[in-house]
C-alpha positions in Angstrom: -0.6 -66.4 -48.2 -1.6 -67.3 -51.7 -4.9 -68.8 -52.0 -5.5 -71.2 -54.6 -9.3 -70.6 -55.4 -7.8 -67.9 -57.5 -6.2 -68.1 -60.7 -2.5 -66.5 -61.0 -3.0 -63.4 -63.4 0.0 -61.3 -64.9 1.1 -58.3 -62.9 4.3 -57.0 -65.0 6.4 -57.8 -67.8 9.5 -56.6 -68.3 11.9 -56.4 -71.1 15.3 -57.9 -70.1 17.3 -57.9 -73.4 15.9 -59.4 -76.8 18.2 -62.9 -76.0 16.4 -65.0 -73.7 16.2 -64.6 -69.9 18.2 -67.6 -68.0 17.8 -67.1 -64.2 16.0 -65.4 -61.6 17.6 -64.5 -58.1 15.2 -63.5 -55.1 17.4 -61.0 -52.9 15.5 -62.3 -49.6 13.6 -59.3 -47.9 15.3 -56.8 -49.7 12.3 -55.9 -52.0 14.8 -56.2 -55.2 15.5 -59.2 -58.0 18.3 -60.0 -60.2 17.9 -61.4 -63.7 20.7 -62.8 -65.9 20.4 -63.7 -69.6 22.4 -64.1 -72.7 24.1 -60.8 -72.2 23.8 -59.6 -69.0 22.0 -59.2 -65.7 19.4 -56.3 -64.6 18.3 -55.5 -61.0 14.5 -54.6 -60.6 12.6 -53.7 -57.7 9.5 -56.5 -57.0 6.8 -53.7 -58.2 9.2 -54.0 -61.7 11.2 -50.8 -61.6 14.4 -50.9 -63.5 17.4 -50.5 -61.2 20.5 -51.4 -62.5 22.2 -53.3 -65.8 25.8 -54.8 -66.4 26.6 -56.3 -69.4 28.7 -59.7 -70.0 30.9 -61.0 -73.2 29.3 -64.3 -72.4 26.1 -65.7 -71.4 25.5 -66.0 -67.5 24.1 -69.5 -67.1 23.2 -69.2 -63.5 22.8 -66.2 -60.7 22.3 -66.6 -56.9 21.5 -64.9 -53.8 23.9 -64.4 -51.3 22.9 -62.5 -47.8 24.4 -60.4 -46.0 28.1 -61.0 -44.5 31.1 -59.2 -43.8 31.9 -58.3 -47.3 28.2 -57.9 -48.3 26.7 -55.5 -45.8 23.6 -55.9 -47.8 23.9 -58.8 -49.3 25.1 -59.7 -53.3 24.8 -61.9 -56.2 26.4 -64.9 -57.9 26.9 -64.6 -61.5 28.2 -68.1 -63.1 29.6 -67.8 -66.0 32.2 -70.3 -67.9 34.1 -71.6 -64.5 34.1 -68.5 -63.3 32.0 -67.1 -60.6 31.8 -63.2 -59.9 30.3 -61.9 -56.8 28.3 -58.6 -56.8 28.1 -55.9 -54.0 24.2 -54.9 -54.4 24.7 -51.5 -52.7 28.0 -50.3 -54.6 26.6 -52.3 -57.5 30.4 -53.2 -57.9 31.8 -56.8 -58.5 33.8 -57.6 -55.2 35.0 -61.2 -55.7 35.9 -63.4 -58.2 35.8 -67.4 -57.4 38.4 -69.0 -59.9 39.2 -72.8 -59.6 36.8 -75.0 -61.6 37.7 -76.3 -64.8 34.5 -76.4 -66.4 31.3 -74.3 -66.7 29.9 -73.2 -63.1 26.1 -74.7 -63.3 25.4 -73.6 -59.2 26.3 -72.0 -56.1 24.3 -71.9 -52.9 25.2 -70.5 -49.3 26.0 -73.5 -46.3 26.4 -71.1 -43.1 29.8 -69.0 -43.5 30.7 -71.2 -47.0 29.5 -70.6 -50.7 29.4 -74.3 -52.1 29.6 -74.4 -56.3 29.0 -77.2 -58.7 30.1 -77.3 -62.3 30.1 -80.1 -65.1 33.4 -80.8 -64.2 31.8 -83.3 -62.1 32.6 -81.5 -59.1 31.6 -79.5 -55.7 34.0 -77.0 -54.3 33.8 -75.3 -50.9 34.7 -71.7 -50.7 35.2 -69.6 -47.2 36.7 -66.4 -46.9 36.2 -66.1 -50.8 39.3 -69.2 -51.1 38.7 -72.8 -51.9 38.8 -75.0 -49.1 37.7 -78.5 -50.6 37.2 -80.0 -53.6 35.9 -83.3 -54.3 34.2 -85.6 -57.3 31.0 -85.8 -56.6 29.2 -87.1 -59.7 30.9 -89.3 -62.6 28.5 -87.2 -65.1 28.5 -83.2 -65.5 26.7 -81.5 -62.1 23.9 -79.7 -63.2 21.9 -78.3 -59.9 22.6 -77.9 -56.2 20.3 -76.7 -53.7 20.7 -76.6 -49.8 18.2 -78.1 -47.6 16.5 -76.5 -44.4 18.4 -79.9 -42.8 21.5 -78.2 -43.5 22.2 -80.9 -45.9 23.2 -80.2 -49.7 21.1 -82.3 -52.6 23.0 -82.1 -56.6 21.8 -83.6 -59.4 23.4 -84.7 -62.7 23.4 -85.5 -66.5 23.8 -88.7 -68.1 27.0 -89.1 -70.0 27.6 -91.2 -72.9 26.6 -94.8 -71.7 26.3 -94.2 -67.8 23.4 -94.2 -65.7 24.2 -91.0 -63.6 21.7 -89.4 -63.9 20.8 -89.4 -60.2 20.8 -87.1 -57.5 22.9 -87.1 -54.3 22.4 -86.1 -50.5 25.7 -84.8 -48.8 26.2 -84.0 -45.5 30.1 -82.4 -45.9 32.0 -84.6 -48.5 30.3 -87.8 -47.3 27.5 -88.8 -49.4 24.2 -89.9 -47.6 22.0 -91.0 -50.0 21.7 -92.0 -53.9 18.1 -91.3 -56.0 18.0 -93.0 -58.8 14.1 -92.4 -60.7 15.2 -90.1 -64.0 15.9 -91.2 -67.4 17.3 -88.0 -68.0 19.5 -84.7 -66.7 18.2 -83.8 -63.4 18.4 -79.8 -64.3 16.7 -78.5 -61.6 16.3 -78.9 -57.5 14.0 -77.5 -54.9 13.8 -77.8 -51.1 10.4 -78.6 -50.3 10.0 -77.4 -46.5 10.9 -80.0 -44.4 9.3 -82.5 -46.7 11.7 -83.4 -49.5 13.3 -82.5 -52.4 11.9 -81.7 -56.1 13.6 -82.4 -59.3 12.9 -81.2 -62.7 14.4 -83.2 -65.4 14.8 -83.4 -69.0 12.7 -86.8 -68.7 9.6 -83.7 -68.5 8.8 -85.1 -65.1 8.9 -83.7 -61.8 9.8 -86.1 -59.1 8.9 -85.4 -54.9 11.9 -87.3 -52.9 11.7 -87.9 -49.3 14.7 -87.3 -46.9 15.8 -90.8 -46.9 16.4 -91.5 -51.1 12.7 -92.7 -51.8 10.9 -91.3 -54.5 7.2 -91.2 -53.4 5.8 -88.6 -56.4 6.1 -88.4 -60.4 4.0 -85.1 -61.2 3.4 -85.3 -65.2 2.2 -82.5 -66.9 4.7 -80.7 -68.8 5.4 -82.3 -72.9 9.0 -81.3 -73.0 11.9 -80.7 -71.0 11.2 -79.1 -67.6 14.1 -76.9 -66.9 13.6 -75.3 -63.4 11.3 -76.0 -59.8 10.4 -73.8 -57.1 8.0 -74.4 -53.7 6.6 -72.3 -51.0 6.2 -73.7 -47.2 2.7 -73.8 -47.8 3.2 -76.6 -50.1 2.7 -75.0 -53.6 5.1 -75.8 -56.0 6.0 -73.8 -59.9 7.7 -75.2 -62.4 8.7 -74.0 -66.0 9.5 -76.1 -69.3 10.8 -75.9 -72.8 6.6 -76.7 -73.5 6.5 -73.0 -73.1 4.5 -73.4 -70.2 5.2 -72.6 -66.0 2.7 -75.2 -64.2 1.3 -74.4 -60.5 1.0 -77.6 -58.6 -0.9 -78.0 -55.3 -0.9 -82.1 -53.7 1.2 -82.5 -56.4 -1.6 -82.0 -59.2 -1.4 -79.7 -61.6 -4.0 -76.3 -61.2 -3.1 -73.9 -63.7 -0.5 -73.3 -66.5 0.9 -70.2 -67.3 1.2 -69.6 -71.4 4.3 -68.3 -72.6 5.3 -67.7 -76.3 8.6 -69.4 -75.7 10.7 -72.0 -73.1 10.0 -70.7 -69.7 14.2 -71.1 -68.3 13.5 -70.3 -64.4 10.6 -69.6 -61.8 11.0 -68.6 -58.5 8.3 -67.6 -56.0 8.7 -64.5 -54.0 7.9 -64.1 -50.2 4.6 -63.2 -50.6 3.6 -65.9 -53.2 4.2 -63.6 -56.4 5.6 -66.1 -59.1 8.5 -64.8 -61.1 9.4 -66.6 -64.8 12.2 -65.9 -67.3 11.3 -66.6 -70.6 13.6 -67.2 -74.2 11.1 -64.1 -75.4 13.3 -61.8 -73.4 10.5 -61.2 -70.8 10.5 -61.4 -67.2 7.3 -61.9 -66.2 5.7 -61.5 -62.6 2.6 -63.4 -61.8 0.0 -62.8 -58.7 -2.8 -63.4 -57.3 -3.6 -60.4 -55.4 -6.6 -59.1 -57.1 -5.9 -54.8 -55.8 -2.2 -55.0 -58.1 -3.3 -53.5 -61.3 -3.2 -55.7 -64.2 -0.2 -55.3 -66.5 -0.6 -56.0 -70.4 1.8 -58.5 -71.2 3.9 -57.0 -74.0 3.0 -60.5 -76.2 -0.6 -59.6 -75.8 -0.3 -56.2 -77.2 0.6 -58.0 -79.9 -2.1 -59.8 -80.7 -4.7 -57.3 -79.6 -5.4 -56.9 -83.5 -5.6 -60.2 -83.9 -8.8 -60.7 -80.8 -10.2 -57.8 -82.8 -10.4 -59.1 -85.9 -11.8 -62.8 -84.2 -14.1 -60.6 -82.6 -15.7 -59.3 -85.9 -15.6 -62.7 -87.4 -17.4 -64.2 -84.2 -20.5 -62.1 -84.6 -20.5 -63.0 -88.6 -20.5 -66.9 -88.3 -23.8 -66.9 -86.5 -24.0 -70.4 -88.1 -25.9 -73.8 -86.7 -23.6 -76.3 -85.6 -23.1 -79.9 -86.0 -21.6 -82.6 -83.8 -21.8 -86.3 -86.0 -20.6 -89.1 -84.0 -20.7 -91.5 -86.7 -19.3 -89.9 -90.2 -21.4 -92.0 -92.0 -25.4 -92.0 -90.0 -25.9 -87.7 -88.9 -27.1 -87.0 -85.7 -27.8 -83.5 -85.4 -27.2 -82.0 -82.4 -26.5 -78.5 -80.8 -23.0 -77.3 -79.3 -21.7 -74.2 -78.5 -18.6 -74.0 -79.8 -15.7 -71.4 -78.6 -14.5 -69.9 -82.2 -12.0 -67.3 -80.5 -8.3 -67.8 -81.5 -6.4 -69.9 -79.6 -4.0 -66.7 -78.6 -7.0 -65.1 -77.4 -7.4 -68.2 -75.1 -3.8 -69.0 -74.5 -3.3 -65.4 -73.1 -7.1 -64.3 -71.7 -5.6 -64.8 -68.0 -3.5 -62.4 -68.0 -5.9 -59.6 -68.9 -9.1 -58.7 -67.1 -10.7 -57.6 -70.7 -9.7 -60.4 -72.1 -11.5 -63.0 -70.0 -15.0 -61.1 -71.2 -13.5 -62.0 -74.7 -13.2 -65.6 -74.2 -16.4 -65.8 -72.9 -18.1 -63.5 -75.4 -17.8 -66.0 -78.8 -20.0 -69.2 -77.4 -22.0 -68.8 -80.5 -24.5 -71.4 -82.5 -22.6 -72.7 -85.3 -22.2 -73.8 -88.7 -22.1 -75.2 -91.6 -25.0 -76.9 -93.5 -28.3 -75.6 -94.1 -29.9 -79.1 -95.0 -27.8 -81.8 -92.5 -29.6 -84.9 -94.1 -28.1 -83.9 -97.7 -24.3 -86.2 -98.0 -22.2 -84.9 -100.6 -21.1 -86.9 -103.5 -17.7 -86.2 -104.3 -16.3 -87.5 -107.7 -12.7 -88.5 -106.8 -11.3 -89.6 -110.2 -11.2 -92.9 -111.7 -15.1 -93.6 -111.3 -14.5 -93.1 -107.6 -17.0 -91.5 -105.3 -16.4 -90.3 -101.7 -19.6 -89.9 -99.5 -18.9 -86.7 -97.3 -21.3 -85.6 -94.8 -20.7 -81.6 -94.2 -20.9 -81.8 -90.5 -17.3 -83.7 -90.8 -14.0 -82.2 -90.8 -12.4 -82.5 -94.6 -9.1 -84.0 -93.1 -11.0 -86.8 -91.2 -13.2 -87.7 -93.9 -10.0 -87.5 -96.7 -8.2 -89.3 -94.1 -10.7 -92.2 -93.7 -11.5 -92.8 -97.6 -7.5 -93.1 -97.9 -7.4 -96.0 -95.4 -10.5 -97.8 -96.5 -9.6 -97.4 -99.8 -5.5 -98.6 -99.1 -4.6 -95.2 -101.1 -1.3 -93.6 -100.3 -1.1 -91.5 -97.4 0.7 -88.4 -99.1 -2.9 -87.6 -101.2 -4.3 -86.7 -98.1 -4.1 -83.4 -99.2 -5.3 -83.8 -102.6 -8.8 -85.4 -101.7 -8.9 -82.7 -99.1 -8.9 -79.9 -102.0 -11.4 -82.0 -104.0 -14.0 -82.1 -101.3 -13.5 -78.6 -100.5 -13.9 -77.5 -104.7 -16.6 -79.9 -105.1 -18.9 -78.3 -101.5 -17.8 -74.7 -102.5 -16.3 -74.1 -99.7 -12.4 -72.0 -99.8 -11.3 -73.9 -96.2 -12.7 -76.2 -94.2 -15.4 -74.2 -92.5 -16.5 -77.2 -90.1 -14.9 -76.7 -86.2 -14.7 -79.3 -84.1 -15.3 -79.1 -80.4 -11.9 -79.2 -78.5 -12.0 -79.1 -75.2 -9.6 -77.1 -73.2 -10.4 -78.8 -69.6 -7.6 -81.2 -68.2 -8.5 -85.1 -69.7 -9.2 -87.8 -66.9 -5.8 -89.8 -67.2 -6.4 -93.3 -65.6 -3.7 -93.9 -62.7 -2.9 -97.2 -63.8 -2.3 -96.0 -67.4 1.3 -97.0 -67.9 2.1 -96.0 -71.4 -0.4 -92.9 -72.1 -0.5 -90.3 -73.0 3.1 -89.7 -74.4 4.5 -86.6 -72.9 8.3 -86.2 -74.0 9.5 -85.6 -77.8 12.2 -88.2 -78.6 15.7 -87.6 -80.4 18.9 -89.5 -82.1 22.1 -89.1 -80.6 23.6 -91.9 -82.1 26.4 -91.4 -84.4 30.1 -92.7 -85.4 31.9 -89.8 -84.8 34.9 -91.1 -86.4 33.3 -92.3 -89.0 31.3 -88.8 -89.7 34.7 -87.2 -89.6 36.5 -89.4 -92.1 33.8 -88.4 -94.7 33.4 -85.0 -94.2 37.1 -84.5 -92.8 39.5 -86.6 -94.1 37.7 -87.7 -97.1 40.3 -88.0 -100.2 38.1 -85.8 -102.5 38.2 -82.8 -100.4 35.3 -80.5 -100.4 36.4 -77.6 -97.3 39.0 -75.8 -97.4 41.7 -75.6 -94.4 40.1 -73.0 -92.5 36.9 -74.8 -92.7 38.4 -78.1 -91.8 39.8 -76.3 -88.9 36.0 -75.0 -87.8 34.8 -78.3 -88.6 37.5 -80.1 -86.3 36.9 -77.5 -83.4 32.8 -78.6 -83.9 33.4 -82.3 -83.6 35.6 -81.5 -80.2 32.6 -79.6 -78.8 30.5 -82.5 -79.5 33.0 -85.3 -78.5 33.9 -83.6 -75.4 32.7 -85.9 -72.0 32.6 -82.7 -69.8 30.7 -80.2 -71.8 26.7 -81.2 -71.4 26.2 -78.3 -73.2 28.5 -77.2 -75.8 28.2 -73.7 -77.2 28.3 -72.8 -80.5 29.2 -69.6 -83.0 27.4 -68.6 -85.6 30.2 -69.0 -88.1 29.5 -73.1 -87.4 26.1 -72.7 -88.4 27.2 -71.0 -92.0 29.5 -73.1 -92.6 27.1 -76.4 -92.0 24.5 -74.3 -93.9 26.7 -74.1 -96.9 27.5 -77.4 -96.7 23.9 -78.6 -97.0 23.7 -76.4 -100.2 26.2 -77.3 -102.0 28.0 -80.7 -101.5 26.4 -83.6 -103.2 23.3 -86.0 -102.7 26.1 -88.8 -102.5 27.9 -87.0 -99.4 25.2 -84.5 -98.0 23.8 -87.3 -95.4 27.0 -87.1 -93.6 26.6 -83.1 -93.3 22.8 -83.7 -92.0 23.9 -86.4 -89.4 26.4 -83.8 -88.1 24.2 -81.3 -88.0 21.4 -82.9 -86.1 24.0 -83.5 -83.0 24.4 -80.0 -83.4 20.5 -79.1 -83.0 20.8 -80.9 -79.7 22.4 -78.4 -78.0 20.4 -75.2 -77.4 22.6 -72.9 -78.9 23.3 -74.8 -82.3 19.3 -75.1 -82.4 18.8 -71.2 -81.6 21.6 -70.3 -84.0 20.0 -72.4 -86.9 16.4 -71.3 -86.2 18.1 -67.5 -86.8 18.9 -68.6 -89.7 16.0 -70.0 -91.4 12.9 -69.2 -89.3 10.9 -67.4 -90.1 12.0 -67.0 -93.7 10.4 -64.6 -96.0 12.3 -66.1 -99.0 11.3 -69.8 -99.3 15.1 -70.2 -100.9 16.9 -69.3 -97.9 15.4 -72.3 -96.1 18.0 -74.4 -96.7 17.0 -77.1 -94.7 13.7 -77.4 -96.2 15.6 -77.4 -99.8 17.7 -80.5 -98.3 15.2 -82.4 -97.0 12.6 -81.9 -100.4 15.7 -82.4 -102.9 17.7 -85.4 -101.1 15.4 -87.9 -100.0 15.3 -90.5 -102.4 17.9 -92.2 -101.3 17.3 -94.1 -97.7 20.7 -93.0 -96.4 19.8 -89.5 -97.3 15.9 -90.3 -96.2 17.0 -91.7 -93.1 19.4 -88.9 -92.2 16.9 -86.3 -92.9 14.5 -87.6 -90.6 16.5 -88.2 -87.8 18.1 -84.3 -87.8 14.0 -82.9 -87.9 13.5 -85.5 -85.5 15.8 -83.8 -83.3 14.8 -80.4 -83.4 12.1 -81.4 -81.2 14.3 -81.7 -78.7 14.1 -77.3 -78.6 11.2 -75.2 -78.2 13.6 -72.8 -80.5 12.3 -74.9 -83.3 8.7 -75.4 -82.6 7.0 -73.0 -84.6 9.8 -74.4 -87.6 8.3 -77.6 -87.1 4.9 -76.6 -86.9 4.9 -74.5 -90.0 6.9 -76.9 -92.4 4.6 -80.2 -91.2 2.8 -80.7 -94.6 6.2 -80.1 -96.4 8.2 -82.4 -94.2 5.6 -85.5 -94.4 5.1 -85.3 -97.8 9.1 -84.9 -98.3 9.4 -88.7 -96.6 6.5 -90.4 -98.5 8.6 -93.0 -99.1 9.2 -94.1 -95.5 8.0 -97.6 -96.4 9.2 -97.8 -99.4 12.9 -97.4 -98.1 12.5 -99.5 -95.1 13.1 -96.2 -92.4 9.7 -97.2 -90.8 11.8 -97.4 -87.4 12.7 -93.6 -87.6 9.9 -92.1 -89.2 7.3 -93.7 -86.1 9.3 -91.4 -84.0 9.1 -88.3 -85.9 5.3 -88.9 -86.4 5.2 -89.7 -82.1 7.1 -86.6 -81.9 4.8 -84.7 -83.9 1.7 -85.7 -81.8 3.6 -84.6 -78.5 3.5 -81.2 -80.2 0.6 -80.9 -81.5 -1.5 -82.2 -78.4 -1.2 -78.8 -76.1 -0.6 -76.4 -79.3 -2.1 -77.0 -82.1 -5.6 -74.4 -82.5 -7.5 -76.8 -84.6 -7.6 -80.3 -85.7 -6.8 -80.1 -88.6 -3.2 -80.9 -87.8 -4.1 -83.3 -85.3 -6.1 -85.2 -87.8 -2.4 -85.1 -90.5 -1.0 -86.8 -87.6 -3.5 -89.4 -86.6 -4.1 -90.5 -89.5 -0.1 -90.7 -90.6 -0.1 -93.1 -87.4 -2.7 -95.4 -88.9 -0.9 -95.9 -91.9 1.8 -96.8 -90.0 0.1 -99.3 -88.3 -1.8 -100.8 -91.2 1.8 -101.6 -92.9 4.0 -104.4 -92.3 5.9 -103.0 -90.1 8.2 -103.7 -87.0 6.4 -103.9 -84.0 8.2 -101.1 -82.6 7.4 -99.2 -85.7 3.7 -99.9 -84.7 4.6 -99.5 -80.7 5.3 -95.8 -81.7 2.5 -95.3 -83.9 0.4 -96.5 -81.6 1.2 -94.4 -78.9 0.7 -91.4 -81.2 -2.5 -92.6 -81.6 -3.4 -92.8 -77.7 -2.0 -90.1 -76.4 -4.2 -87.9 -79.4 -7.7 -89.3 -78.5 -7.0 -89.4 -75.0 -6.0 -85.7 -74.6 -8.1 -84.5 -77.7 -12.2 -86.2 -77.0 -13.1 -84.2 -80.0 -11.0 -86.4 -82.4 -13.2 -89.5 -82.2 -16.2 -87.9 -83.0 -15.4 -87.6 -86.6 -14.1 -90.9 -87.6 -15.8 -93.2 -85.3 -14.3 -95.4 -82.8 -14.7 -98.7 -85.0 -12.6 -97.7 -87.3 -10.0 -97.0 -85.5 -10.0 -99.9 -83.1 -10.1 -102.1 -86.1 -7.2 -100.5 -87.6 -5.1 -101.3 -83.7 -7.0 -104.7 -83.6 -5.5 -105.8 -87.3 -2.2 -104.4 -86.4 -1.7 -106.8 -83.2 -2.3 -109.3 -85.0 0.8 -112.1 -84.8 2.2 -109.7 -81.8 3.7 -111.4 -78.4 4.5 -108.5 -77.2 2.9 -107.9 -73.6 4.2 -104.1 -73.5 2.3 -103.6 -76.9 -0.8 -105.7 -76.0 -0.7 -103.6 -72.4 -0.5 -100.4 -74.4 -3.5 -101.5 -77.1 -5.6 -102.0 -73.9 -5.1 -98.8 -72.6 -6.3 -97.5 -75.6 -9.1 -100.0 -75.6 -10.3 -98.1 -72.7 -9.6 -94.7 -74.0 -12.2 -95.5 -76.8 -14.6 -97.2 -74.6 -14.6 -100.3 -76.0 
């Protein structure tokens, strides 16, 4: 019995293959589990000993336990994999079946009494006894992405949306007869879970979780994760895990949210063993196995060796800045006041569960901060043009650069600039000055409607046809036959109605790449709109990201080169923005994103300029969504913020504002530390002028919540 006054801790990782782990199959009491990924799948015994590897010309997208039966005296495994699904003999470690009949990709397969059941994107179920198909039938207009069997002996699926339809639902059947429709996600349902008796969960690329009763009604959302949630699991006792493309598996107890378990990349599957142990499969390659039984020895997690020179080195820095801190509610009037303030890295702190030396760490750098011997003393800083800026050393340099831009109605992209200036003109290299950020899980209202924002947004929009005849079957031809081929086999991945999930080589991803180098600023937009529908899809994203990230040479970035040499246009502006919009749809492209922000914002300074105000309120949304649980200072928060107040001090479309100011709520609500530096008039001023002439009631509901997030 797990017992939830203590904190899951990591027990084992172990190293599946350097592609990312997909699924994770519990073989019942047999003490054994089966992991699949990109290339293969590995048996393991539960205390993590390596048993057994096969490898696989293509990636397994799903595995399943089967018990034991006449052909399995011990009990096998499913391995999905195209529309295929091979059954493994544990004992002989020998495939003995192989199911053949669907005409798409197999996306699950669970055990109803003597019958295997399997769902594919095809749309459909099949029933298989005696290792032959029985029965077939449509059971979803859109691709079929999860099937689970309840303890009822009923069977629960859920589906994708597809092109213009609203399927993305999930369906009871009790044989071929369908009992009940849920309709509740905006998005793919990607992953099911009975829940006891109770219900059923859902995981959805909406980043909710949803509780369903027996009879269709949806009586829970559960909101915690900021991206895609790709997979559910529950014990009897009412405990419930989940993993997400936020890099994150969640433990949920009365459907609230009581720990999260850091991962370096998307966490793909999580399945509870028998005795509570979690299990997560991670993009990192890592299988990782979770407990809570304090006499199983501690494990290092292979990640956290990593960084062990990295808590050293914060180590020795902790005992050098011995400094006093300040914490200024008001930029402008100092009130001193002392904080501790946790200056450990936020790897150390993102990781210090999973070690038992490392929680002493965490604990070990409260010290008394910081920065300015005489507090009373404001800086003058001469800004050019016989312009002065008033900077009070207890603030953080991108707040205060931040709030002289707007109160002076300077352009955004010198943030930067006057952030240099203050720091030459104080002596100081970086900004020294650390805001508090707190770490503990913000009080979110339950009536709060609109905040905080917890899903990226993305573009899917786009005229094939029209793509094509530039890039295709333009007259001035810029591919040659073998590439047009490539190029013609892309679009019918991406066109295709049945493939939710098209896969793609690496020879696509050269040839786009070369494409964005080399064809002209008058064409290239076409190129970038093709390529952000290819982003979409997790392997065109991983593929890219392979490519570019991380890049030692700055000139082999060619998407950065793109998107710094053709924006001046706003076809080429707009195009640009929508494809990095889109690559916050993977986690493959976080870090990408995170490293290249400065670049990319000051790339599309001329948002308003060109009239793509629409677009670029996304991206900066998006942006905030991944900051929020990520980012290890404010610093980047503060770009962000204040990129959202410009937004919403132009004239602007309402939705333009709508966006921005969501990015703004969701940033104070989930960061308290933000406020503190600019003061809460100022920004309420900023929302209050932008409202102004608005009839909106969703944007006047939304400015309210805010209203109360600041107190006001």
């Amino acid at each position: 019995m797990v017992k939830m006054t203590e904190n899951y801790k990591l027990r084992c990782a172990l190293r599946h293959d350097d592609d990312e782990v997909r699924g994770i199959a519990i073989c019942g009491n047999t003490g054994k589990i089966v992991t699949s990924s990109d290339k293969s799948i590995r048996l393991w015994t539960v205390q993590g000993e390596h048993l057994w590897k096969h490898t696989y010309p293509s990636p397994v997208q799903c595995i399943s336990w089967i018990p034991s039966n006449p052909t399995l005296q011990s009990g096998g495994v499913s391995v999905c994999m195209k529309n295929v699904v091979l059954v493994w003999d544990l004992d002989s470690r020998k495939m003995v079946k192989s199911l053949v009949g669907h005409e798409s990709q197999v996306t699950g397969i669970v055990v109803d009494g003597d019958d295997l059941v399997s769902s594919s994107i095809d749309g459909t179920l099949k029933r298989w006894r005696n290792w032959e198909c029985m029965e077939t039938w449509a059971a979803h207009e859109g691709p079929i992405q999860a099937v689970v069997k309840l303890p009822t002996g009923e069977l629960v699926t859920g589906s994708s949306r597809i092109l213009e339809s609203r399927d993305s639902i999930l369906k009871m059947w009790k044989g071929k007869i369908c009992l009940h429709t849920f309709h509740g996600h905006t998005d793919t349902v990607c992953g099911l879970a009975a829940m006891s008796d109770r219900g059923i969960l859902s995981a959805s690329h909406d980043g909710s979780l949803r509780f369903w009763a027996l009879n269709g009604q949806e009586t829970k959302n559960m909101y915690g994760h900021t991206a895609t949630v790709c997979s559910v699991d529950s014990l009897a006792s009412g405990l419930i895990v989940s993993g997400s493309e936020d890099r994150s598996a969640k433990i949920w107890k009365g459907f609230s949210c009581v720990q999260s378990l850091e991962h370096p990349r998307c966490v793909r599957d999580t399945k509870f063993m028998e005795n509570g142990d979690i299990v997560t499969a991670c993009s990192d390659g890592l299988v990782r196995i979770w407990t809570v039984d304090t006499n199983m020895g501690d494990t290092p997690d292979l990640l956290v060796q990593r960084f062990n020179a990295t808590i050293k080195e914060k180590e020795k820095v902790a005992e050098k800045r011995k400094v006093e801190c300040v914490v200024n509610t008001d930029p402008m009037r100092f009130r001193p006041s002392r904080n501790m303030v946790d200056t450990t890295d936020l790897l150390v702190q993102r990781f210090n569960a999973t070690i038992k030396e490392k929680e002493k760490v965490a604990e070990k750098p409260k010290v008394e901060c910081v920065v300015n011997t005489d507090p009373m003393r404001l800086v003058a800083v001469d800004i050019g043009g016989g312009r002065t800026l008033q900077y009070n050393r207890s603030v953080n340099v991108y707040a205060a650069a931040g709030r002289w831009l707007i109160e002076n109605s300077e352009p955004f992209q010198h943030l930067l600039t006057i952030k240099d200036t203050i720091l030459e003109a104080t002596g100081q290299k970086d900004n020294i000055f650390v805001a508090p950020i707190s770490h503990k899980t913000s009080y979110i209202p339950p009536h709060f409607k609109y905040l905080p924002e917890r899903k990226t947004n993305f573009d899917n929009s786009i005229d094939y046809a029209a793509n094509r005849a530039n890039i295709v079957d333009h007259k001035e031809k810029l591919l040659t036959d073998s590439e047009i081929t490539t190029m013609k086999s892309i679009y019918g991945r991406l066109e295709s109605p049945y493939d939710n999930d098209p896969v793609f080589q690496a020879s696509d991803i050269d040839l786009l790449l070369g494409m964005l180098s080399s064809w002209p600023p008058s064409r290239i937009s076409h190129v970038i709109d093709i390529t952000r529908m290819t982003v979409l899809y997790h392997s065109g994203a991983n593929l890219l990201m392979g490519k570019i990230y991380p890049c030692k040479c700055p000139d082999n970035d060619v998407l950065m080169k793109v998107i710094k040499s053709n924006s001046q246009t706003k076809e080429n502006l707009l195009a640009n923005i929508r494809a990095v919009t889109n690559l916050f749809r993977s986690s493959w492209c976080f870090g990408w994103l995170q490293a290249h922000r400065i670049e990319i914002l000051s790339s599309f300074s001329s948002w308003h300029l060109l009239g793509v105000h629409d677009a670029y309120s996304v991206l900066i949304l998006n942006y905030a969504v991944l900051l929020i649980p990520s980012s290890p200072s404010h610093d980047g928060l503060y770009h962000i913020l204040f990129a959202a107040l410009e937004i919403l001090r132009k004239n602007v479309s309402f939705d333009s504002k709508f966006n921005a100011l969501r990015a703004v709520g969701s940033m104070l609500l989930l960061k308290k530390g933000l406020l503190e530096n600019i003061g809460r008039d100022f920004v309420w001023s900023i929302i209050l002028k932008a409202s102004e002439g608005c009839s909106d009631s969703e944007f006047h509901k939304l400015q309210s919540e805010i209203k109360e997030v600041l107190g006001i």
